[in-house]
C-alpha positions, 0 to 999 in steps of 0.5 A: 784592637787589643786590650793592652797597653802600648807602654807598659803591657797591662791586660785584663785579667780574670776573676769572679763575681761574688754575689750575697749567696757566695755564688761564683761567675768568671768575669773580666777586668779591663784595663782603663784605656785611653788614646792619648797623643804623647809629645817627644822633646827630641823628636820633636812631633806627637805620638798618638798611643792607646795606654792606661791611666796609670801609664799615664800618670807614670809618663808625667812622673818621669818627665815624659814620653823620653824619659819613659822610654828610655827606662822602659823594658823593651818586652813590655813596650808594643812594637809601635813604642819600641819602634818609637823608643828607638827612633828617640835613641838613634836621635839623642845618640846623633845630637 
């Protein structure tokens, strides 16, 4: 399982370990991850992604996974969200 975010395509990134000495070592910083399962309005059935925290809080800032979507940049999505973001499209557009 990668470590990126399904909804906004956060990663790790890299940088250094300072110590007192000022000596300099490569380390990693991880995305903070969490598997949460996600409810569509106009689907109306869950939705089980491996997103941030901060994706997190942003889905409930925009009123949910609908409207994240729908905002949403189709390269930052995994192609399980876009697969998701279209099925919510192709619905909304039929209703």
């Amino acid at each position: 399982m990668s470590r990126r975010c399904e909804l906004t395509g956060k990663g790790p990134m890299t940088g250094n370990n300072v110590s007192h000495a000022h000596n300099k070592t490569k380390r990693r910083f991880l995305p903070n991850l969490n598997e949460v399962t996600l409810q569509s309005e106009t689907l109306g059935r869950s939705f089980k992604l491996r997103i941030s925290s901060a994706a997190l809080r942003s889905v409930d800032h925009r009123g949910g996974l609908d409207a994240f979507l729908a905002k949403a940049k189709d390269e930052d999505l995994s192609p399980n969200a876009l697969k998701i973001k279209k099925e919510i499209a192709k619905a909304q557009a039929t209703a």
